[in-house]
C-alpha positions in Angstrom: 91.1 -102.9 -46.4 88.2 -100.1 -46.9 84.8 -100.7 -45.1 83.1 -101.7 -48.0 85.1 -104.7 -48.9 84.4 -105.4 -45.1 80.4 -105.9 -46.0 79.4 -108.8 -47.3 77.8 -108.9 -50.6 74.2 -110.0 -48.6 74.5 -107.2 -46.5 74.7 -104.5 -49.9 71.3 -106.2 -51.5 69.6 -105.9 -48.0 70.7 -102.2 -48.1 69.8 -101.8 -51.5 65.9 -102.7 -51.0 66.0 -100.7 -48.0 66.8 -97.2 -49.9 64.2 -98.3 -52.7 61.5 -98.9 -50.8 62.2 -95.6 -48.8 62.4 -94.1 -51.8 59.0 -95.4 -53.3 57.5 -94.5 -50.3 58.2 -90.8 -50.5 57.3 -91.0 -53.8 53.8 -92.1 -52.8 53.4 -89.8 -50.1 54.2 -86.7 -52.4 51.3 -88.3 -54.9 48.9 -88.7 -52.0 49.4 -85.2 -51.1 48.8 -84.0 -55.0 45.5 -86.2 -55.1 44.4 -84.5 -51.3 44.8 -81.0 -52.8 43.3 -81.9 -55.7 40.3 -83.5 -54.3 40.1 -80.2 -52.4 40.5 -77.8 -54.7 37.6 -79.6 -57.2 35.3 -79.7 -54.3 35.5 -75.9 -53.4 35.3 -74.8 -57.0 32.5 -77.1 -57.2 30.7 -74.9 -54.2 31.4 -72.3 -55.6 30.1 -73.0 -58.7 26.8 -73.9 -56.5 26.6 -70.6 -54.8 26.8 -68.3 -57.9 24.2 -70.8 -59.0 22.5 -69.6 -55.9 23.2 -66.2 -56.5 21.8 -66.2 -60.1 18.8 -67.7 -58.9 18.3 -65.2 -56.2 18.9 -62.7 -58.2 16.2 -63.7 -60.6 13.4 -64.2 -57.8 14.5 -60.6 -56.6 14.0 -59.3 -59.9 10.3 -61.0 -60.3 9.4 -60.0 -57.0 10.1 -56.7 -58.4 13.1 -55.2 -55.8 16.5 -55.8 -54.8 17.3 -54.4 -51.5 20.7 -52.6 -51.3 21.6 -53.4 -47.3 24.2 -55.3 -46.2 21.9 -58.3 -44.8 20.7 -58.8 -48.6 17.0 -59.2 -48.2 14.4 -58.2 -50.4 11.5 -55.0 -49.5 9.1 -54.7 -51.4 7.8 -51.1 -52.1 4.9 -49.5 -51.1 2.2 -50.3 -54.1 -0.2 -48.1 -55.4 -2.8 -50.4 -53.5 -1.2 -49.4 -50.2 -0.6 -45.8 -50.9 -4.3 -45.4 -52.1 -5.3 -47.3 -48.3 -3.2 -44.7 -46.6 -4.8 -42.0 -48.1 -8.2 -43.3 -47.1 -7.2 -43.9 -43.7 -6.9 -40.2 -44.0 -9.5 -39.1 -45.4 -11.6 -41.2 -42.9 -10.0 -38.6 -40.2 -10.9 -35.7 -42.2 -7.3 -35.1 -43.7 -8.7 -34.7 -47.0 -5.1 -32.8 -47.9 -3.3 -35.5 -46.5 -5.0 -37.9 -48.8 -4.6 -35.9 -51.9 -1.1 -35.3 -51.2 -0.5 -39.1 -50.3 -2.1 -40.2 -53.6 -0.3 -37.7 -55.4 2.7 -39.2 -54.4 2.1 -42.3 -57.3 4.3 -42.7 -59.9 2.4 -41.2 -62.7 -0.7 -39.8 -60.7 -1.4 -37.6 -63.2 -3.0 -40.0 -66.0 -3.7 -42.7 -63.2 -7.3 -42.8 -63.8 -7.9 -44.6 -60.5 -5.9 -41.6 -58.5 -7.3 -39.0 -60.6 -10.8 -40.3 -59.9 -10.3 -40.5 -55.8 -8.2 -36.9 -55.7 -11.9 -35.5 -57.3 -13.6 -37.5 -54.4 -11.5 -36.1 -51.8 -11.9 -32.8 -53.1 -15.4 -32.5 -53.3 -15.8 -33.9 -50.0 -12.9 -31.0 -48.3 -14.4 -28.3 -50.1 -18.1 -29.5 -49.3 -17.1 -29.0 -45.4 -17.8 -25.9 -42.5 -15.6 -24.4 -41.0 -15.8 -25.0 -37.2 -16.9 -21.9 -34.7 -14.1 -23.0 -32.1 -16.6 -20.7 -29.2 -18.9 -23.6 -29.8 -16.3 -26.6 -29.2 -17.7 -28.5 -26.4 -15.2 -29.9 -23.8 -15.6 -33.1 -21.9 -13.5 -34.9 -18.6 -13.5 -37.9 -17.1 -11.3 -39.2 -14.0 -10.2 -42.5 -13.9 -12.6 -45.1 -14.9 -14.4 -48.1 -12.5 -14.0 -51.4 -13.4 -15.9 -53.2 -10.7 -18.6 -50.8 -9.7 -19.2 -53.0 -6.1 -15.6 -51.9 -4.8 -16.0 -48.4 -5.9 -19.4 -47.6 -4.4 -20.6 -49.8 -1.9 -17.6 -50.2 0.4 -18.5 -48.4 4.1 -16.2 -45.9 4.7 -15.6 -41.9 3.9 -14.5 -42.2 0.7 -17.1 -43.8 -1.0 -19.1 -41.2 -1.8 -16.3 -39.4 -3.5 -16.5 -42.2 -5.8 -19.6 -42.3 -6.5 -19.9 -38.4 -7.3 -16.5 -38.0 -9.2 -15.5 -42.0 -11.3 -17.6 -42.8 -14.0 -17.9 -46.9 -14.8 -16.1 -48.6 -17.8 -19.6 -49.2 -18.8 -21.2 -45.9 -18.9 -18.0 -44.2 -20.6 -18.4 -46.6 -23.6 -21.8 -46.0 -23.7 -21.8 -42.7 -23.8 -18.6 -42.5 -25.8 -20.9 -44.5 -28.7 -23.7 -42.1 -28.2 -21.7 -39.2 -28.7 -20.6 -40.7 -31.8 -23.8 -41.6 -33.2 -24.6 -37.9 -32.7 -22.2 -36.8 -34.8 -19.6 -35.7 -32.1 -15.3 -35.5 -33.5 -12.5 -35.2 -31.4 -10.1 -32.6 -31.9 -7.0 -31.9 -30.0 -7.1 -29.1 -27.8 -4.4 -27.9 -29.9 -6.6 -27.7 -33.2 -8.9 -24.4 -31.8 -5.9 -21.8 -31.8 -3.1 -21.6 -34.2 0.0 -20.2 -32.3 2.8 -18.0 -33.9 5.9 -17.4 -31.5 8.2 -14.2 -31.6 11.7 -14.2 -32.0 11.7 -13.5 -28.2 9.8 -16.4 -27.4 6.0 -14.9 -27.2 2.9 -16.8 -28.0 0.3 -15.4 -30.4 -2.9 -16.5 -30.8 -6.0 -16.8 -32.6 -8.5 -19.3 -33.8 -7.7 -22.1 -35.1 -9.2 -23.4 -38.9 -11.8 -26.8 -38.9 -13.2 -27.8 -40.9 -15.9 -31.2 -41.1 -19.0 -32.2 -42.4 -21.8 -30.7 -42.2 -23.7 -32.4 -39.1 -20.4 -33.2 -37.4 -19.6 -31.4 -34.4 -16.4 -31.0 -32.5 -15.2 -32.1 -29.1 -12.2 -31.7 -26.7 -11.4 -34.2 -24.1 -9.6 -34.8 -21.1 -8.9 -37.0 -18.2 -7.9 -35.9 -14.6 -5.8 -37.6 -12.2 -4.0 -40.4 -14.4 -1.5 -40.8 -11.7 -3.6 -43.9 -10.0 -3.3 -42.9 -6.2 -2.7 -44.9 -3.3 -6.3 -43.8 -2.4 -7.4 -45.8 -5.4 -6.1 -48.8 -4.0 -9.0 -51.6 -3.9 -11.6 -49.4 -4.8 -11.8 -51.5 -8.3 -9.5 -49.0 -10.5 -6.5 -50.1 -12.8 -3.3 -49.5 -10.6 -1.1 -48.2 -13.4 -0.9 -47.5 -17.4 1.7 -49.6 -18.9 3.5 -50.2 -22.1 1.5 -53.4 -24.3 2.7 -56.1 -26.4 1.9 -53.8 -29.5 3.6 -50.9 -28.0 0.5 -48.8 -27.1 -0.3 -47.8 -24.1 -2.7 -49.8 -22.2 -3.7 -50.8 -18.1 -2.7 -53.2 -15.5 -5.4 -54.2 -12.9 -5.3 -56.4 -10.0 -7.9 -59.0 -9.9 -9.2 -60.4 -6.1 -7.0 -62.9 -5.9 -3.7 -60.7 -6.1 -3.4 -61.9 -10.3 -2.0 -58.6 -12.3 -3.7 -58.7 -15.6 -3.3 -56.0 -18.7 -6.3 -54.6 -20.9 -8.3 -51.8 -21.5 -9.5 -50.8 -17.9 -9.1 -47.0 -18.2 -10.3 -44.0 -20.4 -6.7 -44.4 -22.6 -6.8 -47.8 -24.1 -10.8 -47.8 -24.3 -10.6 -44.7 -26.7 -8.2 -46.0 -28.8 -10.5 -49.3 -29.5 -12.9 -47.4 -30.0 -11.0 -45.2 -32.5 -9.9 -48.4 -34.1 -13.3 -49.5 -34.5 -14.6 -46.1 -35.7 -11.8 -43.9 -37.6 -14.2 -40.7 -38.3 -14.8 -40.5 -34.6 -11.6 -37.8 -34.5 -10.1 -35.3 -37.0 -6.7 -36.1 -37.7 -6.2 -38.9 -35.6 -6.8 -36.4 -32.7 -6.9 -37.7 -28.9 -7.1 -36.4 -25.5 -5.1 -34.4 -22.6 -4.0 -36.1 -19.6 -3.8 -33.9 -16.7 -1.4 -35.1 -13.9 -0.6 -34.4 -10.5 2.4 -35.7 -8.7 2.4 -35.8 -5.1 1.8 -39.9 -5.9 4.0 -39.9 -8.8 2.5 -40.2 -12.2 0.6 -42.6 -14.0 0.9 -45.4 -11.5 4.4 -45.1 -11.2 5.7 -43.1 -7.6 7.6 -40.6 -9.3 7.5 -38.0 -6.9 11.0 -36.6 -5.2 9.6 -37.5 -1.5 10.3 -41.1 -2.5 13.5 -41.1 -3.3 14.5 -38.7 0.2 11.7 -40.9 2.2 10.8 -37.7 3.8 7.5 -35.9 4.2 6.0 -39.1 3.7 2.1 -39.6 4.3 0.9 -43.2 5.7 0.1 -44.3 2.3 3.4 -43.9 1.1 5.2 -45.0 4.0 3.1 -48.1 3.9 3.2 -49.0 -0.4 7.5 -48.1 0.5 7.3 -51.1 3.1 5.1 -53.4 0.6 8.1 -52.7 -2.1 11.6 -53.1 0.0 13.3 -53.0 -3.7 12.1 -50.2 -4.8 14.4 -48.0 -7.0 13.2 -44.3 -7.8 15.6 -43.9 -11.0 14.2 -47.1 -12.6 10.6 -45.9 -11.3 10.8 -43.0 -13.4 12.1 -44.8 -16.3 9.8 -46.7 -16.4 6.9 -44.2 -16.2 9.1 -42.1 -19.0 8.4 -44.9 -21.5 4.9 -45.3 -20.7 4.4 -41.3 -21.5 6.4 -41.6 -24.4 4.2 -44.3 -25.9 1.1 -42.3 -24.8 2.6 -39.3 -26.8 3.6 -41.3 -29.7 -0.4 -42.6 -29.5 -1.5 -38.7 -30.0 -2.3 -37.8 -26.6 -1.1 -34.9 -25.0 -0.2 -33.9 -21.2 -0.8 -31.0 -18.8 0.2 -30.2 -15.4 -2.9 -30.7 -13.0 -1.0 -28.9 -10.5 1.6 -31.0 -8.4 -0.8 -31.3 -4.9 -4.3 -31.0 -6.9 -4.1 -27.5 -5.0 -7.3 -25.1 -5.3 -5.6 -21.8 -6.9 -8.1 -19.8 -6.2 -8.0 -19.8 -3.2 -4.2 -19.8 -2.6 -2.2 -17.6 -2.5 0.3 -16.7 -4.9 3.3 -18.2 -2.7 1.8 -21.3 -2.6 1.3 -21.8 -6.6 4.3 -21.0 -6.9 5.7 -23.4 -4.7 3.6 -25.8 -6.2 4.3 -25.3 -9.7 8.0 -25.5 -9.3 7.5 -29.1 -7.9 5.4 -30.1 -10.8 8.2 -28.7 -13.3 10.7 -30.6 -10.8 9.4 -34.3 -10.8 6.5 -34.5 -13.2 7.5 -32.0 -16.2 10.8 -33.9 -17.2 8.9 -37.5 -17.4 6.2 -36.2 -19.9 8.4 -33.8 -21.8 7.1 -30.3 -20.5 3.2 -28.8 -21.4 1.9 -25.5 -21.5 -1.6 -26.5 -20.5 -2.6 -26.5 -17.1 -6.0 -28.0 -15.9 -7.0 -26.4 -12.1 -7.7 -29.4 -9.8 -11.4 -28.8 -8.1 -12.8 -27.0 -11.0 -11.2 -23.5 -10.0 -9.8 -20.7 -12.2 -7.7 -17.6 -11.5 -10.6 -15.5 -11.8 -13.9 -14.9 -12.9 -15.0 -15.3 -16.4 -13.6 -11.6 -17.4 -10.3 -12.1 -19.5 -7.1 -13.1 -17.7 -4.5 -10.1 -17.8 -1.6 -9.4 -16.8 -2.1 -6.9 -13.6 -3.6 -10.8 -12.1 -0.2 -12.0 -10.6 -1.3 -15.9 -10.3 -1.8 -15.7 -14.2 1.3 -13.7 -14.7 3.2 -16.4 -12.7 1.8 -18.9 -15.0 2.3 -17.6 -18.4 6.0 -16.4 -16.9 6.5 -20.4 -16.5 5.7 -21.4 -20.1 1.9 -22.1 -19.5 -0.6 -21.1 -22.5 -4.0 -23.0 -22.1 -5.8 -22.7 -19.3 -8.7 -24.8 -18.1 -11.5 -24.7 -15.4 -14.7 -26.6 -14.9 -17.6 -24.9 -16.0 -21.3 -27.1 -16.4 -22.6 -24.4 -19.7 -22.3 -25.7 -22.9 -19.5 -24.2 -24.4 -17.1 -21.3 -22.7 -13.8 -20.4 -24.7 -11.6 -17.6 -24.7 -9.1 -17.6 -27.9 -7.0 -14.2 -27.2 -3.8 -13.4 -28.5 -1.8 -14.6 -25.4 -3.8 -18.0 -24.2 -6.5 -19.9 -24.7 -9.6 -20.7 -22.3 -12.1 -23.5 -21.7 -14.2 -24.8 -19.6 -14.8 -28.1 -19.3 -17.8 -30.7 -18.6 -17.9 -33.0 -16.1 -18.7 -36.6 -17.0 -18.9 -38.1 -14.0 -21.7 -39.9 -11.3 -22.8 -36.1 -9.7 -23.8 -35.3 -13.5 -25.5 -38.6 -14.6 -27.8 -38.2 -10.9 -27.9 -34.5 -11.2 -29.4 -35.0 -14.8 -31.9 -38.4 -13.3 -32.9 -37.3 -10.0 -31.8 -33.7 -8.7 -34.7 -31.8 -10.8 -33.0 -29.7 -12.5 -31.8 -28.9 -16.4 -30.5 -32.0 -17.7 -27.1 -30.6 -18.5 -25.8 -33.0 -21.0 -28.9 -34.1 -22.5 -27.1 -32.8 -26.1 -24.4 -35.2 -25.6 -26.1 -38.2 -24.4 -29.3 -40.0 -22.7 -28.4 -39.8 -19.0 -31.4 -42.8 -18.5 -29.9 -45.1 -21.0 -26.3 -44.7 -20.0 -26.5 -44.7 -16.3 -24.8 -47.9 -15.1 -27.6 -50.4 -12.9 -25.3 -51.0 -10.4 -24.7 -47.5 -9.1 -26.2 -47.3 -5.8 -29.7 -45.0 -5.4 -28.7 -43.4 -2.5 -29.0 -39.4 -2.6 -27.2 -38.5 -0.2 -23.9 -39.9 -1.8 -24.5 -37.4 -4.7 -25.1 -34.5 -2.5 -28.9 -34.4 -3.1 -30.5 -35.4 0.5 
């Protein structure tokens, strides 16, 4: 008998149910699965549907807003507007760059019938061409070391340096004021740079000759500089910012230590002071001209210690050995990278650099060995920070000879030039003194500092800077009155 017949007829309806229902049960998953994918496929289009929405609303704003930027992140720029191409041109013009402006306004879409460009191109133009041309022999030049903050640590502490400090540092105080009395004279900055316009030879020599000025009538140009921006140990507690640094803004600005060991950042120092000032008063330099900053670097430079004896720790002075101890971490490579981006940013701010010879040597008086030794250090550990110079400033107000010409048969000066150096700088208390010839330039330079200010008050003589300033009004109260730290008793 088969199997079947063996299975009672109970048994067949039980299994009957069984393959139905397993049957209707894969029939409902299958339909659950359809209305899953279909749920999900009406809810993507749907955002999709959103986002070009989006889009097309995006686009539309874009289009109002009257740009569309191209870059891969998709947001908009808007372009420069004739507002803001007409307020860089004034910014211009406020420095004198009368053909800056011009050319910057001329750069508007349809300049040509704008009556609002035409009528400020006629502006600037009457103004340029209503200017005199500068007699660079009667450019006046100007120096300052570092500055004092607190006059009390600089000039009443009772040791051998104090009356250094007195005779050489001029106070926060009296550079502003005579910074805004130079202004209200009619004084302009101009770089250095500005009194020569240099020509170079396929071979590499520098030509000369005087350089083209032109400003107001009743303006009259001025070159600075500052000595010794490398903050030495010797400056330690005497009141003076202990390095430049690198501000929120990315200029360059100061960090001083307060009594109580708190490091704070501001304008302490010549640098950061100028550039307020600049801020505050745009016509106070021709095309956005600054200073030169002339460095040693037996301490390093600008705060930072630089200098290859730090690294080797050999032919080290007790200063040195001592500030090595204070800093156990210290790392020379990371030293000078960090004084490399604070010289960058003072570049990038339109100041300029020169060597101040490596040991603030006297070089006239040594011989020519000893510059040279010198000079090849300074090109070692200071030149490669700052980017090279071919100005040199002589430490202690010497020169490489009288005021004759420099040539060639003078072997320090041939040394010099041979190493790339084309401006040369002394200290010299006339008015003006400036040598354009067709292989350098010459000037001497005025010392701005406390020996001057008494000299001018007290030492009964010519007041030597009575056409820059009033010595009486600037003079900071809290100098001390004693002659004989001026050199007068």
């Amino acid at each position: 008998m088969s199997e079947k017949k063996n299975i009672s007829k109970k048994e067949l309806r039980r299994r009957k149910r069984k393959r139905a229902l397993m049957i209707k049960t894969g029939i409902l998953c299958v339909l659950l699965v359809i209305f899953g994918i279909g749920i999900w496929a009406l809810a993507g289009g749907t955002e999709k549907i959103q986002q070009k929405a989006q889009e097309k609303e995006d686009q539309k704003t874009a289009e109002v807003d009257g740009s569309v930027s191209s870059d891969s992140t998709g947001s908009a720029e808007a372009p420069t507007t004739k507002a803001q191409i007409m307020a860089e041109a004034d910014a211009l013009a406020q420095t004198y760059d009368y053909d800056g402006a011009i050319e910057k306004l001329q750069s508007v879409e349809g300049a040509a019938t704008d009556a609002d460009i035409i009528t400020k191109v006629a502006e600037y133009t009457s103004t340029r061409d209503a200017c005199v041309r500068v007699n660079v022999n009667e450019v006046t030049h100007i120096f300052y070391h570092s500055l004092v903050v607190d006059p009390q640590k600089a000039f009443y502490q009772d040791n051998a340096q104090t009356a250094g400090f007195c005779q050489w540092m001029t106070t926060v105080d009296e550079f502003n004021a005579i910074t805004q009395q130079m202004y209200d004279r009619g004084y302009v900055m101009v770089s250095i740079n500005d009194l020569v316009k240099k020509t170079v030879d396929d071979d590499g020599t520098v030509h000369y000759e005087e350089g083209d000025i032109y400003l107001p009538e009743g303006k009259k140009a001025f070159v600075l500089s500052l000595d010794d921006l490398s903050y030495y140990h010797s400056y330690d507690g005497r009141g003076i910012a202990s390095k430049m640094v690198v501000g929120d803004d990315g200029k360059p600005t100061c960090e001083y230590i307060q009594d109580d060991g708190t490091v704070v950042t501001g304008a302490y120092d010549c640098i950061p002071l100028m550039d307020q000032f600049i801020e505050a008063h745009p016509d106070a330099v021709y095309h956005n001209a600054r200073g030169t900053v002339a460095l040693t670097g037996y301490d390093g430079i600008l705060g930072y210690r630089t200098d290859g004896d730090y690294k080797t720790r050999e032919d080290l002075t007790d200063d040195q050995v001592a500030w090595l101890d204070a800093h156990p971490d210290f790392d020379w490579d990371k030293e000078c990278e960090e004084a490399k981006k604070v010289a960058d940013a003072i570049k990038a701010d339109g100041w300029t650099f020169a060597s101040h010879t490596w040991g603030h040597i006297r070089v006239g008086d040594k011989p020519i060995e000893t510059i040279q030794a010198d000079t090849e250090k300074w090109l070692t550990y200071v030149a490669p920070l700052i980017g090279g110079s071919d100005i040199i400033i002589f430490a202690h107000g010497q020169d490489l000879s009288d005021w004759h010409d420099y040539t060639m048969d003078n072997e320090k000066f041939a040394y010099l030039k041979s190493q790339g150096f084309n401006i040369y700088c002394n200290v010299d208390s006339s008015q003006y003194f400036v040598q354009v010839r067709d292989n350098y330039l010459r000037m001497g330079r005025r010392n701005l500092d406390g020996y001057r200010l008494y000299q001018n008050l007290y030492g009964g003589g010519e007041d030597r800077t009575s056409d820059l300033f009033d010595s009486a009004s600037v003079i900071d109260p809290q100098r001390p009155t004693d002659p004989s730290l001026y050199n007068l008793g």
